[in-house]
C-alpha positions as a printed Julia matrix, in Angstrom:
431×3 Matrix{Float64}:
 -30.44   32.08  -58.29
 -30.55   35.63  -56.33
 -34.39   35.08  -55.93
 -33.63   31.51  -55.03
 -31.27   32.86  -51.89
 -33.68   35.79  -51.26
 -36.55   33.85  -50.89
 -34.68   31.25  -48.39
 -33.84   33.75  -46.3
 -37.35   35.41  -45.61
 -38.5    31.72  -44.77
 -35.76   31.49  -42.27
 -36.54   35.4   -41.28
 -40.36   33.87  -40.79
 -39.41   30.84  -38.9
 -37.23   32.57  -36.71
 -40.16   35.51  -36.0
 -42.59   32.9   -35.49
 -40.45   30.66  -32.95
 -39.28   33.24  -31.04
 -43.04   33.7   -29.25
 -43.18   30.1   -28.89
 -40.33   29.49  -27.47
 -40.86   32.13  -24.94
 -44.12   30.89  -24.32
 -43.12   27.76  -23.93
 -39.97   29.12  -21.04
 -43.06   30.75  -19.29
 -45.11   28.02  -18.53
 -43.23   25.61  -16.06
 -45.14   22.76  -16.79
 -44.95   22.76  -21.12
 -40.92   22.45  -20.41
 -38.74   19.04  -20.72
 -39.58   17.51  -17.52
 -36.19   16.0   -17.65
 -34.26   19.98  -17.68
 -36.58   21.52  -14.94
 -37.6    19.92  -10.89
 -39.73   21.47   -8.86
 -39.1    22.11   -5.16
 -40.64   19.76   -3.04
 -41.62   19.61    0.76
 -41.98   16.43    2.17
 -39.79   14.13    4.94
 -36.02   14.31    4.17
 -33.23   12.02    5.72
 -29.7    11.26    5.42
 -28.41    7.64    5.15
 -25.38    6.36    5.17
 -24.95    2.91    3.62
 -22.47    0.45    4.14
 -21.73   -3.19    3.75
 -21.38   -5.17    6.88
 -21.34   -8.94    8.3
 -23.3   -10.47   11.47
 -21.97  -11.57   14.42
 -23.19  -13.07   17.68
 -23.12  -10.57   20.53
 -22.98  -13.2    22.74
 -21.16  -16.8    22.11
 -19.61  -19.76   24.17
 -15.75  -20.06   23.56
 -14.68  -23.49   21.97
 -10.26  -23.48   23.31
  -7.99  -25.55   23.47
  -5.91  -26.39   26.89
  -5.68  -23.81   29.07
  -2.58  -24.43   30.78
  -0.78  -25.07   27.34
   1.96  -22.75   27.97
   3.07  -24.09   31.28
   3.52  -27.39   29.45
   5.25  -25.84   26.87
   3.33  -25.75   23.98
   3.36  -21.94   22.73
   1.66  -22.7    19.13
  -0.23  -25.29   18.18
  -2.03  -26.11   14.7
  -5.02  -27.13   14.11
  -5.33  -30.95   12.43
  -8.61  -30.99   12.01
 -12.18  -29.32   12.88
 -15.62  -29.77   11.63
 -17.14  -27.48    8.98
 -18.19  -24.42   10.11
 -22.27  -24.36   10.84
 -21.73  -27.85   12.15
 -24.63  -28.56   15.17
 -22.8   -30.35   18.41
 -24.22  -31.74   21.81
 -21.87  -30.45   24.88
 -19.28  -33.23   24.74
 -19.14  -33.39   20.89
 -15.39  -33.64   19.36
 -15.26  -30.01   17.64
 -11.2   -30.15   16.58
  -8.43  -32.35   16.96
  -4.55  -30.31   17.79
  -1.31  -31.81   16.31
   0.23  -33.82   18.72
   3.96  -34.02   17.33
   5.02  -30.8    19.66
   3.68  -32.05   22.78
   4.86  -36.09   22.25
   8.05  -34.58   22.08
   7.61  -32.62   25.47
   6.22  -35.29   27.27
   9.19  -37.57   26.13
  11.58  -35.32   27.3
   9.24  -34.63   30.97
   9.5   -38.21   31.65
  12.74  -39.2    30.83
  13.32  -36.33   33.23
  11.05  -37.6    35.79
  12.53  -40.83   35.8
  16.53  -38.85   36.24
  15.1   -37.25   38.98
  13.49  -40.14   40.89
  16.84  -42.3    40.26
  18.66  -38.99   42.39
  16.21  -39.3    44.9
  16.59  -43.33   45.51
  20.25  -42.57   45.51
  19.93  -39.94   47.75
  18.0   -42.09   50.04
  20.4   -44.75   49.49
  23.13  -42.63   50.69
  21.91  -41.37   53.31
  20.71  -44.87   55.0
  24.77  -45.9    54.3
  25.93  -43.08   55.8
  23.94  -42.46   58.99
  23.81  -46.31   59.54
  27.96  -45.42   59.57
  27.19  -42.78   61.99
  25.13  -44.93   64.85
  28.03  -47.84   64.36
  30.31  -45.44   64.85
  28.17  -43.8    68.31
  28.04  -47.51   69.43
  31.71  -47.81   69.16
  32.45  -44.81   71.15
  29.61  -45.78   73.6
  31.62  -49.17   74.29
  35.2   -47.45   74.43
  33.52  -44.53   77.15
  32.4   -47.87   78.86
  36.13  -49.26   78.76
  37.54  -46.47   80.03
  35.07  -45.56   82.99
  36.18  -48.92   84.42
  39.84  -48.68   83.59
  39.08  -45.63   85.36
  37.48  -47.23   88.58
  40.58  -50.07   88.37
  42.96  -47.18   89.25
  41.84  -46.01   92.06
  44.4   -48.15   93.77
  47.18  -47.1    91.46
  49.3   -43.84   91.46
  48.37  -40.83   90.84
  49.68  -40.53   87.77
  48.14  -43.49   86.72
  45.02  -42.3    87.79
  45.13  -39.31   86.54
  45.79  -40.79   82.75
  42.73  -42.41   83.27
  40.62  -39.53   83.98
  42.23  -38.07   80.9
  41.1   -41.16   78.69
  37.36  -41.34   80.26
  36.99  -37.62   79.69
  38.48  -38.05   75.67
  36.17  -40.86   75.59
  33.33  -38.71   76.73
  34.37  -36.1    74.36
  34.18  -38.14   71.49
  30.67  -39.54   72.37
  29.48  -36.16   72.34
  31.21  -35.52   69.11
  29.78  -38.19   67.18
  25.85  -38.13   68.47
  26.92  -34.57   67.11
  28.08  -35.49   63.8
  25.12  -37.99   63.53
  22.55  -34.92   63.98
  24.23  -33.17   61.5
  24.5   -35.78   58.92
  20.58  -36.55   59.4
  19.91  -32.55   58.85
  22.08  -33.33   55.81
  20.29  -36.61   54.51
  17.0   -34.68   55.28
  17.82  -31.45   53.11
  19.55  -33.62   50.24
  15.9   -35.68   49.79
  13.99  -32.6    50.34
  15.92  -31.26   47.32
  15.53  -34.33   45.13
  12.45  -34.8    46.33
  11.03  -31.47   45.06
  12.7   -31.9    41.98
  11.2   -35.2    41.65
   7.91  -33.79   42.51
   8.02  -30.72   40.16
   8.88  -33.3    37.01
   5.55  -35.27   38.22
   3.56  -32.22   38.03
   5.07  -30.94   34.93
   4.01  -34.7    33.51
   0.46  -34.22   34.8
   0.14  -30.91   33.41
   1.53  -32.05   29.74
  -0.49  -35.28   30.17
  -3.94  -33.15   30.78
  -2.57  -30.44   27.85
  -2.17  -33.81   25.46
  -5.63  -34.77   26.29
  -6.95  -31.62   26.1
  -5.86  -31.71   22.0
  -8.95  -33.08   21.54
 -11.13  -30.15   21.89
 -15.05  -31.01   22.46
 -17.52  -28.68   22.62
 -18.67  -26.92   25.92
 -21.98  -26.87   25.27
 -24.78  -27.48   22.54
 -24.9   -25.06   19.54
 -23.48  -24.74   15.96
 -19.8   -24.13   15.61
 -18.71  -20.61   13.82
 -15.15  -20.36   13.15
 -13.21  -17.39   14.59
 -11.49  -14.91   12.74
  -7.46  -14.06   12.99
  -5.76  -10.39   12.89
  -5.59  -10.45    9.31
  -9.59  -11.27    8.67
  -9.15  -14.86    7.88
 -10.63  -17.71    9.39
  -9.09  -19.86   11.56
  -9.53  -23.51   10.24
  -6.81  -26.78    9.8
  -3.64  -25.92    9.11
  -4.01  -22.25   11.25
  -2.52  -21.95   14.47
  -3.61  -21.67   17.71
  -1.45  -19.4    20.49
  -1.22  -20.48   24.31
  -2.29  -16.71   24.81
  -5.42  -17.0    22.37
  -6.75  -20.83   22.49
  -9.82  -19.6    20.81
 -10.45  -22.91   17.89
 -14.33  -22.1    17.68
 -17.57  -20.11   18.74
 -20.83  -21.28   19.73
 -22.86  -18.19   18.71
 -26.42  -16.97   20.38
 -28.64  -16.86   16.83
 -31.03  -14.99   19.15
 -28.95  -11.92   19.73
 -27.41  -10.76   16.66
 -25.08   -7.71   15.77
 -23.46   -6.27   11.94
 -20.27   -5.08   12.41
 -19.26   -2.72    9.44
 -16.57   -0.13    8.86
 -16.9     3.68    7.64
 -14.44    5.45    6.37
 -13.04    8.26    7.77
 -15.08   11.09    5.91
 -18.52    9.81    6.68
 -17.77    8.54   10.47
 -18.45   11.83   11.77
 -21.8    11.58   11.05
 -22.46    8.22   12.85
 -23.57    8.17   16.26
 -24.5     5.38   19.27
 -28.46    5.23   19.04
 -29.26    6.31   15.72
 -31.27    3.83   13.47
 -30.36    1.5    11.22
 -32.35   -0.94    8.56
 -30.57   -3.92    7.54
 -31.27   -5.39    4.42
 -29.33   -9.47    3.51
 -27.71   -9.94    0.62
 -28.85  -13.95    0.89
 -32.53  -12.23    1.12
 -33.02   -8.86   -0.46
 -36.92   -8.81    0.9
 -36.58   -9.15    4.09
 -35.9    -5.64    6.13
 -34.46   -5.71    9.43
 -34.37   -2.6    11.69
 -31.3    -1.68   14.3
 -29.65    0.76   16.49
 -25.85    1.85   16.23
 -24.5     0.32   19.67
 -20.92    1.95   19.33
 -18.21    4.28   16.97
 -14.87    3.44   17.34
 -13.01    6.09   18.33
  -9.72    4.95   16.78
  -9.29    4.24   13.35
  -7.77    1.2    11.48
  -6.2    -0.01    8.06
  -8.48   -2.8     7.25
  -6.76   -5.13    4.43
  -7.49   -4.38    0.76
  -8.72   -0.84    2.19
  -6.69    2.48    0.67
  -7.92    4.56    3.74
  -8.46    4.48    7.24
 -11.69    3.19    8.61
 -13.79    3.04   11.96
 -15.51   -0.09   13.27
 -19.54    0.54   14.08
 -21.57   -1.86   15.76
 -25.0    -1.9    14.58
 -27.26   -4.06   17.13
 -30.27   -5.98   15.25
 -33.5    -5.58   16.84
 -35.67   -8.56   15.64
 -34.35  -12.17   16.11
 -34.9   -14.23   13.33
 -34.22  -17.88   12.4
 -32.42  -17.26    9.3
 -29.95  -14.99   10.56
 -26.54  -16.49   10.59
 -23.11  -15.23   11.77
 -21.07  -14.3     9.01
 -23.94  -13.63    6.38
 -23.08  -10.05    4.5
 -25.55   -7.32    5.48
 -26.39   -4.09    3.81
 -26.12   -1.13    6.75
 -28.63    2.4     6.35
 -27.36    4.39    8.97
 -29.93    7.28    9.51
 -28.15    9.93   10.39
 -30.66   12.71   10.38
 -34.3    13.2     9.76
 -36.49   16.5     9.27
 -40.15   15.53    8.87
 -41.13   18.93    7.15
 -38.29   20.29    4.52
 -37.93   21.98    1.43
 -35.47   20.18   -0.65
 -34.57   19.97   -4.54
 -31.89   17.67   -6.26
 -28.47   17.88   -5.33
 -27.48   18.62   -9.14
 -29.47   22.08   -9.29
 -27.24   23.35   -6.29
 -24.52   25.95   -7.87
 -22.03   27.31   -5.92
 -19.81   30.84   -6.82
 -17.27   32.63   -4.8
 -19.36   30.45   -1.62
 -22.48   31.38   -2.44
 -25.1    29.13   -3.55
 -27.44   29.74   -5.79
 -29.9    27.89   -8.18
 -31.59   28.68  -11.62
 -35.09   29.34  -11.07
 -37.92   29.86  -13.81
 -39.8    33.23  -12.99
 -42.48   33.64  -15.6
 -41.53   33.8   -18.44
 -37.59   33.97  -17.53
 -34.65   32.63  -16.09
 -33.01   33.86  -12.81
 -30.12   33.32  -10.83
 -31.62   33.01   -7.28
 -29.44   32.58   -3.97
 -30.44   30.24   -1.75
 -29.21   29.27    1.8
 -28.53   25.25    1.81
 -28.69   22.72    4.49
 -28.32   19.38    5.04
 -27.74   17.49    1.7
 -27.93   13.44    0.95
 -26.87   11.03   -2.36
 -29.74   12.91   -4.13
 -31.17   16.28   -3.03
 -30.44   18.98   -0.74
 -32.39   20.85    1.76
 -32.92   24.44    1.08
 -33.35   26.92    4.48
 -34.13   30.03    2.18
 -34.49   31.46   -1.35
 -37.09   29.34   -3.0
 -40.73   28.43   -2.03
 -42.79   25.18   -2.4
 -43.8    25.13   -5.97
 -40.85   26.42   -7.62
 -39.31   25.32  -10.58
 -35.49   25.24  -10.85
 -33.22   24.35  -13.72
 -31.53   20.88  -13.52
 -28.17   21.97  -15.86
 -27.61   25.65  -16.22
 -28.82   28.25  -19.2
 -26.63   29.07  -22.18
 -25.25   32.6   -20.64
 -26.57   31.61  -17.09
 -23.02   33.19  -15.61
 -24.53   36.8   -17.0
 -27.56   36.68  -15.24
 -27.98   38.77  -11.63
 -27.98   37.43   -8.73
 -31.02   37.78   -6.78
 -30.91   37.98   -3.46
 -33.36   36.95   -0.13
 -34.09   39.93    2.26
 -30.43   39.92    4.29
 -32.59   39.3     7.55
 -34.55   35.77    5.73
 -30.26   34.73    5.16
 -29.17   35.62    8.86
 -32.04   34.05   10.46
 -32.03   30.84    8.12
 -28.4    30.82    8.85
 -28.41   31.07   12.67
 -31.04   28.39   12.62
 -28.89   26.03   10.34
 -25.95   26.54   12.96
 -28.32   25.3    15.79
């Protein structure tokens, strides 16, 4: 049994001698390792995307409302009874929706009954004043006749006494008076009759227009189409289509769109972290989720510079409006697009994978092979994407570096660039 264990332990002892070379042969020579534990650096072209889901849109579209002039008839909210289905082609004069009548019926009941109030005060009015300033010129004749009387009584006593002449002077000159008075009064009450019609008049006339305007409103709750095209329904505040049943505001009589398929646009939104990078004129390809093949290119056309809370989204977001260059008969508003925003591009870069990047105290470092060893090499890192990161100093094309690090990797010591390789490097990654 003792020779037993002896001799298993100088086989183990031999093994272990033996392996040792290999194994150190084997760390020496780059391209003998695991491909899948060592990369090499690589120079080549090396961007940045961001990618993001997004959905077309027109960039230019005809308006499909309902009556204009809804709210000065009264009708504040209006739903929708009916409407084609969206994608629907129409000819200008087509019948795209139909408005529930129920509100306005009820208006224009109460308009005319109102109408027809106001036109009984202004036949009244009219009545009344015919009585009374027919009253008036009776009552002018009258006086006319008794001035008449008494200008004669007056010319009778001349051969009276005085006194009796004077009484008649007194009665032609009361009779006079009251003339005046009454062509007076009868001036007066026809400034009177004239401001009383005027007033029932313009009531009368205001009800009349307020009948036409709820009339044209009524008819306008047929809503037909502008112009030719194929209908797209519009969206609400709360990213839901407006179809029957939704509402429509006097303020926002928007039922329908008739989109321009030839100009296109994807709006999508980026989240707060990776907005900073987006920028107006910076390319785009967009990719359809109805057609993964087909490859569309665009430009970024505008950030916003406030953000929102989007529903069923945790954090805040910014709208970007990427503009599609090619037009293309297959493109429809409201398809779901796939957004690569490139935000930055250096034709000629050393780079290795993002997962070989270590990082102590702030200074980052990866494991390179050397010959036949392992160091700990700082590097000076740029810009990074999803997979790899640009590397401004420290390594050289042709490198290998370690893709997980060494047992005892911590232990090894740091090796350093030439200070003025770092300050350069670093300057230029500031510019």
């Amino acid at each position: 049994m003792l020779f037993l264990r002896t001799h298993r332990f100088l086989i183990a002892g031999t093994v272990l001698v033996l392996g040792a070379p290999t194994a150190w042969l084997l760390a020496g020579d780059p391209k003998s390792d695991d491909l899948s534990l060592v990369a090499p650096v690589k120079r080549g072209e090396f961007t940045v995307t961001v990618t993001t889901a997004g959905e077309l849109r027109a960039r230019e579209f005809v308006q499909i409302t309902g009556p204009a002039n809804a709210q000065q008839a009264g009708a504040y909210q209006m739903k929708i009874a009916s409407i084609v289905p969206e994608g629907t082609v129409v000819k200008a004069g087509d019948v795209v929706a139909e408005l529930d009548r129920s509100t306005i019926a009820t208006k224009l009941a109460d308009v005319t009954l109102a109408l027809e109030k106001a036109q009984a005060q202004y036949e009244q009015a009219m009545l009344d004043s015919t009585l009374n300033l027919s009253t008036a010129r009776e009552d002018i004749r009258t006086k006319e006749l008794a001035l008449e009387e008494k200008r004669l009584a007056k010319e009778q006593a001349v051969y009276e006494a005085p006194t009796v002449q004077r009484q008649a002077a007194i009665d032609l000159e009361k009779a006079e008076r009251a003339l005046a008075q009454a062509r007076t009064d009868y001036h007066t009450k026809t400034e009177q009759a004239r401001a009383k019609l005027r007033e029932v008049g313009a009531e009368r006339q205001r009800q009349k227009n307020l009948l036409k305007v709820v009339q044209e409103v009524m008819a306008g709750f047929t809503i037909r189409s502008p112009a030719p095209g194929m209908v797209t329904y519009v969206r609400e505040w709360n990213g839901r289509k407006r179809t029957t049943g939704s509402q429509v505001s006097s303020w926002d009589p928007t039922v329908a769109t008739l989109p321009n398929l030839a100009l296109m646009e994807s709006v999508t939104y980026i989240n707060e972290i990776d907005v900073r990078k987006i920028a107006a004129g910076q390319p785009v390809v967009v990719t359809l989720d109805a057609d993964p093949s087909k490859r569309l290119t665009g430009v970024v056309t505008s950030v916003a510079n406030v953000g929102e809370q989007r529903p069923n989204a945790d954090s805040k977001v910014f709208e970007v409006k990427v503009q599609v260059e090619q037009s293309d008969s297959t493109l429809r508003p409201g398809m779901t697009t796939g957004n690569a925003i490139e935000t930055f591009r250096a034709p000629d870069a050393l780079f290795v994978p993002l997962e070989t990047l270590g990082n102590e105290a702030g200074v980052p470092f990866v494991y390179r092979q050397a010959g036949g060893r392992v160091v700990r090499q700082q590097v000076v890192a740029g810009v990074m994407n999803d997979d790899a990161v640009i590397i401004l100093a420290g390594l050289a094309e042709g490198d290998f570096v370690l893709l997980a690090p060494p047992v005892g990797g911590d232990e090894l010591e740091l090796v350093r660039p030439p200070e003025t390789v770092i300050d350069a490097q670093d300057d230029s990654a500031k510019r």
